[in-house]
C-alpha positions as semicolon CSV with decimal commas, in nm:
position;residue;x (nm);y (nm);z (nm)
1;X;5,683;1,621;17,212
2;X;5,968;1,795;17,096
3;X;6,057;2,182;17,174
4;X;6,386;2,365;17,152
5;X;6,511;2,629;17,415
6;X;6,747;2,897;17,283
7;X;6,983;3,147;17,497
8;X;7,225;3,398;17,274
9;X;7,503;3,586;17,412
10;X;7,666;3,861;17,127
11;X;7,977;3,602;17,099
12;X;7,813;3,288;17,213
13;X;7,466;3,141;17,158
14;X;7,277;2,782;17,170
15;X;6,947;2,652;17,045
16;X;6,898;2,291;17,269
17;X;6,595;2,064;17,172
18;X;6,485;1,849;17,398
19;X;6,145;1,610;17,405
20;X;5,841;1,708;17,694
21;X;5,576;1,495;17,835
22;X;5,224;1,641;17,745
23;X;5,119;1,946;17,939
24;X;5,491;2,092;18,020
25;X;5,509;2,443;18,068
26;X;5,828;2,679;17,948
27;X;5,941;2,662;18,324
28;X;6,017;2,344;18,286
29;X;6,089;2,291;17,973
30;X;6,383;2,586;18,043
31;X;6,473;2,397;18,341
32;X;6,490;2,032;18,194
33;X;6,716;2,182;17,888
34;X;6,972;2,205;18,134
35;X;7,084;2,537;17,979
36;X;7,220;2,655;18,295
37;X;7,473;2,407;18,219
38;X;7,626;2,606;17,861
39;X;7,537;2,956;18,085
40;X;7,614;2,947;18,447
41;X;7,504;3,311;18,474
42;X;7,115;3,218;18,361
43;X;6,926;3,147;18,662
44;X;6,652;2,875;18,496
45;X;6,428;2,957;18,783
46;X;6,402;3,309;18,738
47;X;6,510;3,430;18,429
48;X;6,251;3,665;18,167
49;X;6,123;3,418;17,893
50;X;5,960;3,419;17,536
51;X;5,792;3,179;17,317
52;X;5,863;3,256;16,888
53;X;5,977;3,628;17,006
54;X;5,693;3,655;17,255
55;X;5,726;3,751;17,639
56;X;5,559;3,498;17,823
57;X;5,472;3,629;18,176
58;X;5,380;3,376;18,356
59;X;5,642;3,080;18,240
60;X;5,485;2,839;18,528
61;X;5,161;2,784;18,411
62;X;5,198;2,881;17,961
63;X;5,142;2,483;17,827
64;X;5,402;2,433;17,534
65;X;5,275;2,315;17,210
66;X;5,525;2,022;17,037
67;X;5,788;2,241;16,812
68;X;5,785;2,560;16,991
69;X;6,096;2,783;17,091
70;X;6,163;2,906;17,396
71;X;6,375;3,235;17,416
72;X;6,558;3,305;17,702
73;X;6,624;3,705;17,736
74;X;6,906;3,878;17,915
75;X;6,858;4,127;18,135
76;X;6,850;4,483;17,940
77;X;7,164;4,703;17,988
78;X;7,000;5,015;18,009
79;X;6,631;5,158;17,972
80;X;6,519;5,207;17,621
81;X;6,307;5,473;17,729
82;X;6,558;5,681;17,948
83;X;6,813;5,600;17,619
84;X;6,562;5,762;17,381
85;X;6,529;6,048;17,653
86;X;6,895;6,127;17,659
87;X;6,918;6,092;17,236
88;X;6,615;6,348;17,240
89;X;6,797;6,623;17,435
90;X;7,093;6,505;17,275
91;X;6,934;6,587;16,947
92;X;6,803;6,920;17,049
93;X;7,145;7,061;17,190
94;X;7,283;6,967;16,877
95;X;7,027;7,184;16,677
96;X;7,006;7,501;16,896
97;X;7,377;7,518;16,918
């Protein structure tokens, strides 16, 4: 079966399909695309994963169904919580002075 694993940097991204045997989870299927080889800096054994936009959390053992994406996500830069935090107080200052 055939399933494509995608990896986007803001300058730089590729979408890789590649054929699966039956039963092959997105571990593998991440690992077999060889995606490591386009991005040195993604660790294929490690790294957070989605299938159509949605976080898979345990990539070893979620079966792929033939024609599904894989995402790959990069780690985030900052917290979106402590960001919305410091926009909040942010915000406030702005008002009271």
């Amino acid at each position: 079966m055939v399933v494509e694993v995608a990896y986007a940097l803001p300058h730089k991204q590729k979408i890789l399909s590649l054929s699966v045997s039956e039963g092959a989870t997105v571990r593998q299927a991440v690992i077999q695309s060889g995606i490591d080889t386009h991005f040195p800096e993604v660790d294929v054994q490690t790294c957070a994963v989605g299938v159509f936009g949605k976080a898979v959390t345990k990539p070893e053992e979620r079966v792929l169904n033939s024609g599904e994406r894989i995402e790959i996500y990069r780690p985030l830069i900052a917290d979106p919580k402590e960001i919305r935090k410091q926009r909040a107080v942010k915000s406030k200052a702005a008002k009271e002075g």
